[in-house]
PDBQT receptor file of N, H, CA, C and O in Angstrom, charges set to zero:
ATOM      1  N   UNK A   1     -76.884-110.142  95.564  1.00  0.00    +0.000 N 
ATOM      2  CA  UNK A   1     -75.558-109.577  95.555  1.00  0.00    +0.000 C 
ATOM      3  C   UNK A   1     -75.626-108.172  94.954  1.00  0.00    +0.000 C 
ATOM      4  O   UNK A   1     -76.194-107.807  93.924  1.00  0.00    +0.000 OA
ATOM      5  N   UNK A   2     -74.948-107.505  95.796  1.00  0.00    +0.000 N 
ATOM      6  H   UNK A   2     -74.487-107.801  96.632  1.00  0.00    +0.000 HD
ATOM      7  CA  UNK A   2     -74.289-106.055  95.140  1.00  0.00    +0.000 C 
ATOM      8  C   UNK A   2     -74.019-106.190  94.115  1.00  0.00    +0.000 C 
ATOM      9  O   UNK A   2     -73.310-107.132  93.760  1.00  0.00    +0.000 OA
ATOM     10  N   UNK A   3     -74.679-104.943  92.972  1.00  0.00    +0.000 N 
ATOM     11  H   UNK A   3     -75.255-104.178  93.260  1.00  0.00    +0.000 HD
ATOM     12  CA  UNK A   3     -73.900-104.788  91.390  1.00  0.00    +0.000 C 
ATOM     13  C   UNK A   3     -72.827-103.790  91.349  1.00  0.00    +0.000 C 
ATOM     14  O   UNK A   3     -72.193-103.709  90.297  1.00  0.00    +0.000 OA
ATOM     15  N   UNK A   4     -72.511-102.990  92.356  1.00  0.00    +0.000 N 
ATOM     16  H   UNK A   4     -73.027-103.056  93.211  1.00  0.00    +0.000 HD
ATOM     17  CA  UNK A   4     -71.306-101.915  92.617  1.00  0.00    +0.000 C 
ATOM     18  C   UNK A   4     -69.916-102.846  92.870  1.00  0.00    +0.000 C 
ATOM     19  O   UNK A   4     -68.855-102.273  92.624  1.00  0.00    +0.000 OA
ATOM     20  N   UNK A   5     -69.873-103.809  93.198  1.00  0.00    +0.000 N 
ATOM     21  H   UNK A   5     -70.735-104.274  93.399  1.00  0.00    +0.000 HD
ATOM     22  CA  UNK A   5     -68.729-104.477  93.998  1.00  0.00    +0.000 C 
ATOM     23  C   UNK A   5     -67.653-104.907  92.681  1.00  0.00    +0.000 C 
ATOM     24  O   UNK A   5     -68.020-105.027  91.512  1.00  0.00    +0.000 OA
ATOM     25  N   UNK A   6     -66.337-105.089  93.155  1.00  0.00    +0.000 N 
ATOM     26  H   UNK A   6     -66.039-104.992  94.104  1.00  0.00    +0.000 HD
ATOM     27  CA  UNK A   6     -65.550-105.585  91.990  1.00  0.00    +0.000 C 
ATOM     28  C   UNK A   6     -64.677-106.651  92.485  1.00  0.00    +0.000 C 
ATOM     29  O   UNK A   6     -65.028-107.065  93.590  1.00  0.00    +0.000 OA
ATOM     30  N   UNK A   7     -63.605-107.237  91.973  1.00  0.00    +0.000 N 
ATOM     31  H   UNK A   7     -63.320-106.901  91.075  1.00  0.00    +0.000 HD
ATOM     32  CA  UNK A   7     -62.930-108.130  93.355  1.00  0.00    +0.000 C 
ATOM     33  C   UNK A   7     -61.647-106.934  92.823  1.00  0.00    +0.000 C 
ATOM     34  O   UNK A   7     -61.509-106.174  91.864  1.00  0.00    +0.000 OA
ATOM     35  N   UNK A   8     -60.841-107.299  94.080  1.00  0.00    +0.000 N 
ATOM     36  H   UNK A   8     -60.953-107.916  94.858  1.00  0.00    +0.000 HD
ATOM     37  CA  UNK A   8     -60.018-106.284  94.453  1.00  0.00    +0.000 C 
ATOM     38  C   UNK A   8     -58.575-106.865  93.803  1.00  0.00    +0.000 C 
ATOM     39  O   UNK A   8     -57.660-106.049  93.696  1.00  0.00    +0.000 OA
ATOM     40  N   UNK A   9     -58.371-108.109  93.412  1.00  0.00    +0.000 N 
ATOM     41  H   UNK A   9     -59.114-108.773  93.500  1.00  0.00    +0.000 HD
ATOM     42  CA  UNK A   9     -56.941-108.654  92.445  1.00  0.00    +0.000 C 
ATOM     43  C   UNK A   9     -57.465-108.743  91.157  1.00  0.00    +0.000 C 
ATOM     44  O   UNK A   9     -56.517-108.829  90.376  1.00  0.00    +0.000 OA
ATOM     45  N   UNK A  10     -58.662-108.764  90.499  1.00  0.00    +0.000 N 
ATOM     46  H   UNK A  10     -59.432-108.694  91.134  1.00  0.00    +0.000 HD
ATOM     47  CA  UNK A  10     -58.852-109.131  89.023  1.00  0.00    +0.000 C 
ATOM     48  C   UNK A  10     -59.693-107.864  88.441  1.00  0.00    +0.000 C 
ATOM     49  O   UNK A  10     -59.547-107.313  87.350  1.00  0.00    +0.000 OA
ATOM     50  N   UNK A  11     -60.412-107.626  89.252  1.00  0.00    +0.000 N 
ATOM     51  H   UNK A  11     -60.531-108.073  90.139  1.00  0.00    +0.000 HD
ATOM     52  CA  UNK A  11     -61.195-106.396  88.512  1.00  0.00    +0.000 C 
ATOM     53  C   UNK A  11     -62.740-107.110  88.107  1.00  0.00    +0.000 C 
ATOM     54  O   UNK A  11     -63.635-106.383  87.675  1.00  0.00    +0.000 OA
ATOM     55  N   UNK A  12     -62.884-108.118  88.232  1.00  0.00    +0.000 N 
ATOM     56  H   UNK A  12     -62.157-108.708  88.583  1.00  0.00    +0.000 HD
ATOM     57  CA  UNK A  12     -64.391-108.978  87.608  1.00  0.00    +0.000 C 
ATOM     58  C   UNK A  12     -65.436-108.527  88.900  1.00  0.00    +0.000 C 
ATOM     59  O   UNK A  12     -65.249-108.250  90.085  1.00  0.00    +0.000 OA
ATOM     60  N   UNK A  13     -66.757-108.620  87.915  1.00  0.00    +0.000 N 
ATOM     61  H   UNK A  13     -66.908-108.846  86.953  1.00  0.00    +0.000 HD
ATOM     62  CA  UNK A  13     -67.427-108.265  88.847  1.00  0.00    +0.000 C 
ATOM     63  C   UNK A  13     -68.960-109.377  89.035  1.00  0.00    +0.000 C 
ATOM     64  O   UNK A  13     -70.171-109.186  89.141  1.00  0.00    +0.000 OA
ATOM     65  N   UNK A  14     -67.871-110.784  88.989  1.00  0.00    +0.000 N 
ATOM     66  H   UNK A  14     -66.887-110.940  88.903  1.00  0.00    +0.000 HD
ATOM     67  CA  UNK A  14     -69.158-112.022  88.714  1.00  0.00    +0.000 C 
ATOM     68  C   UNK A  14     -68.635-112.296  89.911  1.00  0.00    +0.000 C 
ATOM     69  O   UNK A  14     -67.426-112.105  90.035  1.00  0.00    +0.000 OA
ATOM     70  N   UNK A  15     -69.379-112.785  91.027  1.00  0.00    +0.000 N 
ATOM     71  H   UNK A  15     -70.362-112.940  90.926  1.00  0.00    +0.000 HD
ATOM     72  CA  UNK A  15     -69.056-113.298  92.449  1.00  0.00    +0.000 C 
ATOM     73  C   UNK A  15     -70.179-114.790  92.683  1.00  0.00    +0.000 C 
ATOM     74  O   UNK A  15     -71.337-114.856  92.272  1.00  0.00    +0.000 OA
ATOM     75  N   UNK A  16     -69.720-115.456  93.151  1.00  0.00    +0.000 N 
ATOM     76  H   UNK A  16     -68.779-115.403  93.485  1.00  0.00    +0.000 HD
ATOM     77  CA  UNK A  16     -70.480-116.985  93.477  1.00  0.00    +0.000 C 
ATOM     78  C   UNK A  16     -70.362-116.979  94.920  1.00  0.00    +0.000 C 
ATOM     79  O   UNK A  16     -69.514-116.332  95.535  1.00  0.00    +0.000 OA
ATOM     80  N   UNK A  17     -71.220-117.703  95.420  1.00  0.00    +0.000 N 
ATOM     81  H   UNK A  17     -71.908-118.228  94.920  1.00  0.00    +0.000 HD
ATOM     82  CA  UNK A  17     -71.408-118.195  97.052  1.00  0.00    +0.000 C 
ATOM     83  C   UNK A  17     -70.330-119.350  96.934  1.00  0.00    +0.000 C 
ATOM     84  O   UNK A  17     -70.162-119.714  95.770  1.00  0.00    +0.000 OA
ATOM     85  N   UNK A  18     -69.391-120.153  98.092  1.00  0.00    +0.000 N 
ATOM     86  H   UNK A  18     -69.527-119.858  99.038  1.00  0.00    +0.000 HD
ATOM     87  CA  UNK A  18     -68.743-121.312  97.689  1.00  0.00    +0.000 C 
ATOM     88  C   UNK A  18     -69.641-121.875  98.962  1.00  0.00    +0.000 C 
ATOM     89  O   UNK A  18     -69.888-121.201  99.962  1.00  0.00    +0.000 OA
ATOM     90  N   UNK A  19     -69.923-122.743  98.819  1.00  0.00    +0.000 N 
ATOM     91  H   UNK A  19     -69.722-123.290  98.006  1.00  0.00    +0.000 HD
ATOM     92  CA  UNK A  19     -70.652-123.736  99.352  1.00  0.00    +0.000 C 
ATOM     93  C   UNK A  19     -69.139-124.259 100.436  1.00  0.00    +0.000 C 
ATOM     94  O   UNK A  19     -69.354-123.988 101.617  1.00  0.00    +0.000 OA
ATOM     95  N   UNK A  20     -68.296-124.661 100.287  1.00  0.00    +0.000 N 
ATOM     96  H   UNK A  20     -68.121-124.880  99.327  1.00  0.00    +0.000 HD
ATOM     97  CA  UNK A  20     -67.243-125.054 100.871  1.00  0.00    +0.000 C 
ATOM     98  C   UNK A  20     -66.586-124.667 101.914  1.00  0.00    +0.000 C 
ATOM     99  O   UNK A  20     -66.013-125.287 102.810  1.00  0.00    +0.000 OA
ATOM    100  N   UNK A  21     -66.812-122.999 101.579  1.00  0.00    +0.000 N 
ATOM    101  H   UNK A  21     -67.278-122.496 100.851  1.00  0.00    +0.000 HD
ATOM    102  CA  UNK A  21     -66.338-121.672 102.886  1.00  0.00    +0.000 C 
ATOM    103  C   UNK A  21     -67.919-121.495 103.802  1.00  0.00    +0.000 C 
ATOM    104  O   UNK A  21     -68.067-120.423 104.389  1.00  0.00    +0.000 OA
ATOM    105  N   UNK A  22     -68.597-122.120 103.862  1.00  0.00    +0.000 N 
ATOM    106  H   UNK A  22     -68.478-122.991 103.386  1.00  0.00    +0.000 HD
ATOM    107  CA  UNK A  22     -69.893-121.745 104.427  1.00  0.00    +0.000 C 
ATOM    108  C   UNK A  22     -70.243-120.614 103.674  1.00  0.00    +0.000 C 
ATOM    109  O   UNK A  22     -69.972-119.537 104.206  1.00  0.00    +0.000 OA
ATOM    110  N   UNK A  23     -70.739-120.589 102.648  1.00  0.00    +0.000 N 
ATOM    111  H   UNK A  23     -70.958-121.464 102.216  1.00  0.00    +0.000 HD
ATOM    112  CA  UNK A  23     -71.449-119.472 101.776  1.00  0.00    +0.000 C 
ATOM    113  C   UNK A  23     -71.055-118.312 101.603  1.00  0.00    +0.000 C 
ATOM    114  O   UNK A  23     -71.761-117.363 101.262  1.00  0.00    +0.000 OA
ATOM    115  N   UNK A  24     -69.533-118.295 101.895  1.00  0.00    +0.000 N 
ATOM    116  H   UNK A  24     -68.959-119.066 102.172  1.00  0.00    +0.000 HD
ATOM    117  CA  UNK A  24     -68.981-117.237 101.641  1.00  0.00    +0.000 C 
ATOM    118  C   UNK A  24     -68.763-116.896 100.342  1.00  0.00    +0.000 C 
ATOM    119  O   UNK A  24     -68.477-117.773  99.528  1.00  0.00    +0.000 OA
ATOM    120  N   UNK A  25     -68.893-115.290  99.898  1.00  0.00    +0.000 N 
ATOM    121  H   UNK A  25     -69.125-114.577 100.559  1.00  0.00    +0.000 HD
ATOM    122  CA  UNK A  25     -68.929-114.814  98.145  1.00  0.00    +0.000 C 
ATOM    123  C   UNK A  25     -67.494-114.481  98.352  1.00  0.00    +0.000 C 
ATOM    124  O   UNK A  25     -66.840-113.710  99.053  1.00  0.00    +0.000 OA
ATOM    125  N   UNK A  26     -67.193-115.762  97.075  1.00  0.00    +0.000 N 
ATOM    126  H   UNK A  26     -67.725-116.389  96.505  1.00  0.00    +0.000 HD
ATOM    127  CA  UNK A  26     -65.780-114.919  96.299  1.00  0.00    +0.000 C 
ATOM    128  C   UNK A  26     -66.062-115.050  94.746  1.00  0.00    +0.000 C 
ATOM    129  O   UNK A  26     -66.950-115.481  94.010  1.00  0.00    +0.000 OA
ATOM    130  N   UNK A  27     -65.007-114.533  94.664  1.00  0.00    +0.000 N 
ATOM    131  H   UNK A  27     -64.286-114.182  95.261  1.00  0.00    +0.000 HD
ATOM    132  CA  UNK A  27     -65.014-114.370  93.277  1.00  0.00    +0.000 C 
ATOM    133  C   UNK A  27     -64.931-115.366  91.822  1.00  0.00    +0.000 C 
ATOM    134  O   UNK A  27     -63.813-115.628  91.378  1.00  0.00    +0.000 OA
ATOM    135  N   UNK A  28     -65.789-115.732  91.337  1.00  0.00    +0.000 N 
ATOM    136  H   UNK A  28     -66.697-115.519  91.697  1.00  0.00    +0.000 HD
ATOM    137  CA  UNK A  28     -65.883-116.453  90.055  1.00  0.00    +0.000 C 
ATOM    138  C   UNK A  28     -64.697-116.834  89.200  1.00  0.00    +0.000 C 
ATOM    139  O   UNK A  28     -64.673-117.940  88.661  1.00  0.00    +0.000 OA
ATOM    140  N   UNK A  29     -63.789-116.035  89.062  1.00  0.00    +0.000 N 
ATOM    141  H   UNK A  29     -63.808-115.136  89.500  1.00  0.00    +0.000 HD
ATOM    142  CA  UNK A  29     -62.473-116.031  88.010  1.00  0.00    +0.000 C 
ATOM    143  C   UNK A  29     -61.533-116.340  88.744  1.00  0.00    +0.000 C 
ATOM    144  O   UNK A  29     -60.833-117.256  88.312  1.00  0.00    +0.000 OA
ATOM    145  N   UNK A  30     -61.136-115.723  90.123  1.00  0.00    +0.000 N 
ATOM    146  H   UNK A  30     -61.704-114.979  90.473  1.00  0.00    +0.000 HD
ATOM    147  CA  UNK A  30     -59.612-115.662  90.835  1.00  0.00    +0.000 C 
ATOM    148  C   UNK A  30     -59.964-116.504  91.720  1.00  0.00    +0.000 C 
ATOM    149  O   UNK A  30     -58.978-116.991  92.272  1.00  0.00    +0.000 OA
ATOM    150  N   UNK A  31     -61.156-116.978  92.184  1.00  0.00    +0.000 N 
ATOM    151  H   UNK A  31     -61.958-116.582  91.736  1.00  0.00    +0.000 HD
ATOM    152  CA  UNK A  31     -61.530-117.790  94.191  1.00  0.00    +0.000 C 
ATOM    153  C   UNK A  31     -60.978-116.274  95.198  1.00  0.00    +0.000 C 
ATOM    154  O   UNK A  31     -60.915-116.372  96.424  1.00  0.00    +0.000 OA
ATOM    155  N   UNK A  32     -60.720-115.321  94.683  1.00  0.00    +0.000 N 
ATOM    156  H   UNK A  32     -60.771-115.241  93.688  1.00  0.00    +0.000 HD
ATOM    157  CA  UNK A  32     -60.302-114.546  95.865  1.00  0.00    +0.000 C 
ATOM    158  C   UNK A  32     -61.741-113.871  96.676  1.00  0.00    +0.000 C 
ATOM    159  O   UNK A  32     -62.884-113.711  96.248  1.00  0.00    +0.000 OA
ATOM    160  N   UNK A  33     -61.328-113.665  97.577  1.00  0.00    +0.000 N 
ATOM    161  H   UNK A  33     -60.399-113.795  97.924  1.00  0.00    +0.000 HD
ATOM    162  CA  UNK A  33     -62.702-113.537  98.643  1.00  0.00    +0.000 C 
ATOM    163  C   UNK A  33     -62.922-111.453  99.541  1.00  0.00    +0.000 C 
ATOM    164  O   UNK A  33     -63.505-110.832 100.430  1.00  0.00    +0.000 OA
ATOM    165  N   UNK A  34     -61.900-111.298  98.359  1.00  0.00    +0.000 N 
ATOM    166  H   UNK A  34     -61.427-111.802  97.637  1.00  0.00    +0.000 HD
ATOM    167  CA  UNK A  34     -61.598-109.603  98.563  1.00  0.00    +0.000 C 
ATOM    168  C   UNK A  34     -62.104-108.913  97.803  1.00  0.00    +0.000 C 
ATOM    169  O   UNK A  34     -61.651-109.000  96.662  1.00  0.00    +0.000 OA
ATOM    170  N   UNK A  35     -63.367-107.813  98.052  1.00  0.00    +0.000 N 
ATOM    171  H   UNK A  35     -63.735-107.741  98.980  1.00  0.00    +0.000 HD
ATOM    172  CA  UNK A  35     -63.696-107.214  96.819  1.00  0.00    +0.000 C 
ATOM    173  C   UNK A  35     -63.973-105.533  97.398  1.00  0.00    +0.000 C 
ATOM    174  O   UNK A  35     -63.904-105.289  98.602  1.00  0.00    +0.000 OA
ATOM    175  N   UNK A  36     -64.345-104.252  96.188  1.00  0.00    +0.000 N 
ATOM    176  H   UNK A  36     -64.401-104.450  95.209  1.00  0.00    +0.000 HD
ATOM    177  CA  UNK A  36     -64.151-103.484  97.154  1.00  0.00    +0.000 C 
ATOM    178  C   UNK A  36     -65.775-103.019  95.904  1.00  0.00    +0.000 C 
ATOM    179  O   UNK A  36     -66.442-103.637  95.074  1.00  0.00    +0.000 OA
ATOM    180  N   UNK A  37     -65.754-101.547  96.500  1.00  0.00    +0.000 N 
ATOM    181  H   UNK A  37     -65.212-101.045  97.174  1.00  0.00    +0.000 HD
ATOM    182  CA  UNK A  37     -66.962-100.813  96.107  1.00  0.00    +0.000 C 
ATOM    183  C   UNK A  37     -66.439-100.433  94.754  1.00  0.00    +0.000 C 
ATOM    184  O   UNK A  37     -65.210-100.379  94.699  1.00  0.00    +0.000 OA
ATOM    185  N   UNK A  38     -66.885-100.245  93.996  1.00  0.00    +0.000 N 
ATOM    186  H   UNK A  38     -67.883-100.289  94.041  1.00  0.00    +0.000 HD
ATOM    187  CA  UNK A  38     -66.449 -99.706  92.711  1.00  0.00    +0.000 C 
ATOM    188  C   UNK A  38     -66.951 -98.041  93.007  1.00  0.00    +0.000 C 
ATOM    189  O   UNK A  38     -67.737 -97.649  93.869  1.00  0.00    +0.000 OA
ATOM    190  N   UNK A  39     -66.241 -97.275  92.026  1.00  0.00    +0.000 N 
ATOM    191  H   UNK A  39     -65.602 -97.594  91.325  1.00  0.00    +0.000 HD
ATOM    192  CA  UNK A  39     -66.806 -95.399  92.440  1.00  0.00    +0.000 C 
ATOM    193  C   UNK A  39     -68.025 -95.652  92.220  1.00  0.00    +0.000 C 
ATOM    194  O   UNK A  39     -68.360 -96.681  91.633  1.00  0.00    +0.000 OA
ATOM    195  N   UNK A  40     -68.998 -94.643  92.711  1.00  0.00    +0.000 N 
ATOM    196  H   UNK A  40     -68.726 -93.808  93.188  1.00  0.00    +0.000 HD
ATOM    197  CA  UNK A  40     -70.279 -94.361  92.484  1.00  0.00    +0.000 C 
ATOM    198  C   UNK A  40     -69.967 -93.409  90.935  1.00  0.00    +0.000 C 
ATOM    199  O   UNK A  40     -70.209 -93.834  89.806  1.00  0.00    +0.000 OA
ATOM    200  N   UNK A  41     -69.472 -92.264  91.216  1.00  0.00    +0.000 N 
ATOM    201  H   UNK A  41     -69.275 -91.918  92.134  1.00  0.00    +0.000 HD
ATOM    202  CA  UNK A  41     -69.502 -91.692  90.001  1.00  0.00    +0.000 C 
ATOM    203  C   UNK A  41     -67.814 -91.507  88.886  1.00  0.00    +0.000 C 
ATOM    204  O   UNK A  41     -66.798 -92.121  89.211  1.00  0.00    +0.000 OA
ATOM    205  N   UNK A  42     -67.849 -90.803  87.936  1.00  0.00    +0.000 N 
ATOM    206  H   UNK A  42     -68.675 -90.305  87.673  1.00  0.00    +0.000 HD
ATOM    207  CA  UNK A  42     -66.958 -90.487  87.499  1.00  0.00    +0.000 C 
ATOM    208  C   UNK A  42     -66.252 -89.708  87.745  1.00  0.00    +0.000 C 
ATOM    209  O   UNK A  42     -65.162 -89.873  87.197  1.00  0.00    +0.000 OA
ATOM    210  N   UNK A  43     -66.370 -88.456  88.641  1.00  0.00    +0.000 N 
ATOM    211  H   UNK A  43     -67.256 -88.322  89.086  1.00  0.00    +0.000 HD
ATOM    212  CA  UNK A  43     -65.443 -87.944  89.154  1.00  0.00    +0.000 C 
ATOM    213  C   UNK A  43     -64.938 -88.547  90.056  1.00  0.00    +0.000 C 
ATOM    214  O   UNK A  43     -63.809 -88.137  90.328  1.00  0.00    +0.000 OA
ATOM    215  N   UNK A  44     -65.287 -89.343  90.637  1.00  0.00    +0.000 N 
ATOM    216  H   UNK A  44     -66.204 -89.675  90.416  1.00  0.00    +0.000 HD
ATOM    217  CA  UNK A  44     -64.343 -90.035  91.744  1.00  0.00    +0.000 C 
ATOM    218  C   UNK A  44     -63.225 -91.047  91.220  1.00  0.00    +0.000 C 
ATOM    219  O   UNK A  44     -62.201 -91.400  91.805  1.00  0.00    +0.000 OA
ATOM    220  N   UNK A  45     -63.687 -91.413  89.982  1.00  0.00    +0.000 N 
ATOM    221  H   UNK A  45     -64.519 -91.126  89.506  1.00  0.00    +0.000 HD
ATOM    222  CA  UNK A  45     -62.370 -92.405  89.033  1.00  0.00    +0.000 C 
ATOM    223  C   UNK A  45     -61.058 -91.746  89.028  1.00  0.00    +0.000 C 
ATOM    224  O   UNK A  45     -61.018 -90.535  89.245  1.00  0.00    +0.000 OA
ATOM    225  N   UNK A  46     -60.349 -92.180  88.881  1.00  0.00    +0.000 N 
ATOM    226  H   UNK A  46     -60.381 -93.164  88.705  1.00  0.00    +0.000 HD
ATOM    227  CA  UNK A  46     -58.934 -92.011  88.454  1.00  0.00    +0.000 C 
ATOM    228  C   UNK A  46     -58.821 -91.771  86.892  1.00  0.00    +0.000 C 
ATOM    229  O   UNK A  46     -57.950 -91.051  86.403  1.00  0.00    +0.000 OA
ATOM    230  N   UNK A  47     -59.621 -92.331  86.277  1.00  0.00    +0.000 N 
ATOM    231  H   UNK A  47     -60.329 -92.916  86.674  1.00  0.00    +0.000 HD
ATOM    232  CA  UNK A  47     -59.824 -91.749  84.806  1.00  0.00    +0.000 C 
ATOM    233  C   UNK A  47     -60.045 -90.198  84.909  1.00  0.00    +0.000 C 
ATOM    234  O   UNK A  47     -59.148 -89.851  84.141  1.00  0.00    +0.000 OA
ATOM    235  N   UNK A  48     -60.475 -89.329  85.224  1.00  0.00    +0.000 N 
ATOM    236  H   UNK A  48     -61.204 -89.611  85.848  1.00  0.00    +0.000 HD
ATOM    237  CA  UNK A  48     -60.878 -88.283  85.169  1.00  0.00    +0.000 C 
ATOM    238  C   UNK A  48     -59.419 -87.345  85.482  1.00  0.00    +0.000 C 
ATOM    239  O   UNK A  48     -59.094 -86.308  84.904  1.00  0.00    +0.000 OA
ATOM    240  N   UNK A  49     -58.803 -87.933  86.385  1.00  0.00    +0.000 N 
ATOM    241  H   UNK A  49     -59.067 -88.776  86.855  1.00  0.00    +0.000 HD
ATOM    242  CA  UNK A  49     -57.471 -87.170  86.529  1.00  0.00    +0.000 C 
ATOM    243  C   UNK A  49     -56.483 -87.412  85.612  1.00  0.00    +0.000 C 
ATOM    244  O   UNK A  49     -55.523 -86.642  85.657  1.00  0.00    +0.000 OA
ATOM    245  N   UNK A  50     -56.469 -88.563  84.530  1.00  0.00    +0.000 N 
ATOM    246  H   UNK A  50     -57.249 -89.188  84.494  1.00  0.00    +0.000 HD
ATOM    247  CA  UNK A  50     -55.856 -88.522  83.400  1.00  0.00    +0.000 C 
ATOM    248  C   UNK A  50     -56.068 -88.244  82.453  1.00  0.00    +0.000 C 
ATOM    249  O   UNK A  50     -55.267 -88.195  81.520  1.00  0.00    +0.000 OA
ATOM    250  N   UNK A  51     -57.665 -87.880  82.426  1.00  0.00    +0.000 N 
ATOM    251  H   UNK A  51     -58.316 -87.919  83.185  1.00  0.00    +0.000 HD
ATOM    252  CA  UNK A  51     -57.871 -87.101  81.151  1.00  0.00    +0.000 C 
ATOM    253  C   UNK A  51     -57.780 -85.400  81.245  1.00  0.00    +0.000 C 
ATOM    254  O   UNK A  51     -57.568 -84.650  80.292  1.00  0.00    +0.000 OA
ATOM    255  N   UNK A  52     -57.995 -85.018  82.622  1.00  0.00    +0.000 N 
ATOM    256  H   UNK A  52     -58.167 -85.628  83.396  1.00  0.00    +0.000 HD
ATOM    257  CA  UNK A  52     -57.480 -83.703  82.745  1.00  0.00    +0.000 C 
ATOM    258  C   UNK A  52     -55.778 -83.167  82.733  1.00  0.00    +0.000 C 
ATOM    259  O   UNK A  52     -55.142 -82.142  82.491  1.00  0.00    +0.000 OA
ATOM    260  N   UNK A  53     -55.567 -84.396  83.106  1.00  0.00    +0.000 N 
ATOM    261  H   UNK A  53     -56.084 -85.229  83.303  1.00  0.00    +0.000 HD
ATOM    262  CA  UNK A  53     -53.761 -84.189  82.763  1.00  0.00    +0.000 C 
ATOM    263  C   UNK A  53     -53.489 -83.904  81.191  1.00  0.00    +0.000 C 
ATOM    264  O   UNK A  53     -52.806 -82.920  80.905  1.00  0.00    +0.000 OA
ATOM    265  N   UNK A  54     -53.953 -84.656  80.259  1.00  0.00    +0.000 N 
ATOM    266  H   UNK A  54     -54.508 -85.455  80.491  1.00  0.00    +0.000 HD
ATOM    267  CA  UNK A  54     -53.881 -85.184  78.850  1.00  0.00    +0.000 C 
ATOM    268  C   UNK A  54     -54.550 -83.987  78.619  1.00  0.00    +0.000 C 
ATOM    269  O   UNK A  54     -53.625 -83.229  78.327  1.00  0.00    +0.000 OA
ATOM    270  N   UNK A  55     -55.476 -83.410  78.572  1.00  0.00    +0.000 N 
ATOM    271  H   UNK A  55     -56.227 -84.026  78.809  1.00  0.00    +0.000 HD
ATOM    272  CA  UNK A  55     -55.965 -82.203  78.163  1.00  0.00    +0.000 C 
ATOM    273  C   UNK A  55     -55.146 -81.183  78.865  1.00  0.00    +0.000 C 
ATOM    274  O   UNK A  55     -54.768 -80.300  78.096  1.00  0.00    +0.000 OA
ATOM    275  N   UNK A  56     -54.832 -81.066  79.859  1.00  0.00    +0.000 N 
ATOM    276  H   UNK A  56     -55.139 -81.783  80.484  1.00  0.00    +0.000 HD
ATOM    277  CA  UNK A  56     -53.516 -79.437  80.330  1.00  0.00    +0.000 C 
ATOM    278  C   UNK A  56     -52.602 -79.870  79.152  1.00  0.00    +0.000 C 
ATOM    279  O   UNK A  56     -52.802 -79.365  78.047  1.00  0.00    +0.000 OA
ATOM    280  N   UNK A  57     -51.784 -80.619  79.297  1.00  0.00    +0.000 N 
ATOM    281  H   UNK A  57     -51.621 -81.029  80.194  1.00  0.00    +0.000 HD
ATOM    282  CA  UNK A  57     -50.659 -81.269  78.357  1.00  0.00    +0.000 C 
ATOM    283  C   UNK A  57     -51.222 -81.019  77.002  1.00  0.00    +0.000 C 
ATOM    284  O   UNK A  57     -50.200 -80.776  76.360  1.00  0.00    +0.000 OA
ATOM    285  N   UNK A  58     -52.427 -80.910  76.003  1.00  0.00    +0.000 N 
ATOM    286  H   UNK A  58     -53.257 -81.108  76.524  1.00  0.00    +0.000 HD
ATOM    287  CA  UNK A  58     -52.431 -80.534  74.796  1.00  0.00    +0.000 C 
ATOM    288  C   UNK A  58     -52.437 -79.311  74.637  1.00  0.00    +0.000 C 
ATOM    289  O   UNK A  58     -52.019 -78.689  73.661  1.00  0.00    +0.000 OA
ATOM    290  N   UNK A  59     -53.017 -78.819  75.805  1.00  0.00    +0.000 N 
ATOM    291  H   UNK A  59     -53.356 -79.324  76.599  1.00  0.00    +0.000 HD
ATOM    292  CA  UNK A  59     -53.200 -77.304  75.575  1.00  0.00    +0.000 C 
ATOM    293  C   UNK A  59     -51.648 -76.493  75.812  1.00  0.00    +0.000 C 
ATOM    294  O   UNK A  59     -51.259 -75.696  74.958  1.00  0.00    +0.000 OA
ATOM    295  N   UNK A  60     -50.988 -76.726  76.805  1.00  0.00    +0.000 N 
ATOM    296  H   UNK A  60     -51.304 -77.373  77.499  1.00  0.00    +0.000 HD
ATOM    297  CA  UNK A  60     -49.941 -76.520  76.684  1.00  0.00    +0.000 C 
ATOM    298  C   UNK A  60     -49.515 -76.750  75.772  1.00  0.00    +0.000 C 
ATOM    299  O   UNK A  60     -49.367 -75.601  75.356  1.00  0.00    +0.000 OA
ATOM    300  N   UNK A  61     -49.055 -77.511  74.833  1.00  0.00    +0.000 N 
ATOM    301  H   UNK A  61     -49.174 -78.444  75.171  1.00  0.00    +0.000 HD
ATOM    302  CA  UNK A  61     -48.192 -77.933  73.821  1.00  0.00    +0.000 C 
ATOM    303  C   UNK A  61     -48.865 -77.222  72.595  1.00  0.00    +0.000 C 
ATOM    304  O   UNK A  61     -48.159 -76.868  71.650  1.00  0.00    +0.000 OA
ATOM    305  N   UNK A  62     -49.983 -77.045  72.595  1.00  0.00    +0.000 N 
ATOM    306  H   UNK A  62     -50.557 -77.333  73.362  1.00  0.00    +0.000 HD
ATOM    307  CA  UNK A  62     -50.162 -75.876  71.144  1.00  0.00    +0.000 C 
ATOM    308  C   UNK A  62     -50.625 -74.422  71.962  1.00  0.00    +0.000 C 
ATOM    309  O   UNK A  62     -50.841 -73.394  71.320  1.00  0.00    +0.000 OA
TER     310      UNK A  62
């Protein structure tokens, strides 16, 4: 299994085969069977656009 992958309703990134779905991987915590790529890097996060917001916003303010 992919270590990039996440599931796409919980955010976990432990996935099991279910024997039940014909070996289909879902997810360990939720049973959901939806998962997506996680970013490769940090600029591609959404973190990065809130910390550049949060930094304009201090600088502005002093």
């Amino acid at each position: 299994m992919s270590v990039n992958r996440v599931c796409f309703n919980c955010g976990s990134s432990s996935f099991v085969s279910d024997r039940s779905l014909g070996g289909k991987i879902v997810c360990s915590k939720c049973g959901s069977s939806s998962f997506k790529n996680k970013p490769s890097s940090f600029l591609k996060s959404k973190k990065l656009i809130f910390i550049a917001i949060a930094i304009a916003i201090f600088i502005i303010v002093i």
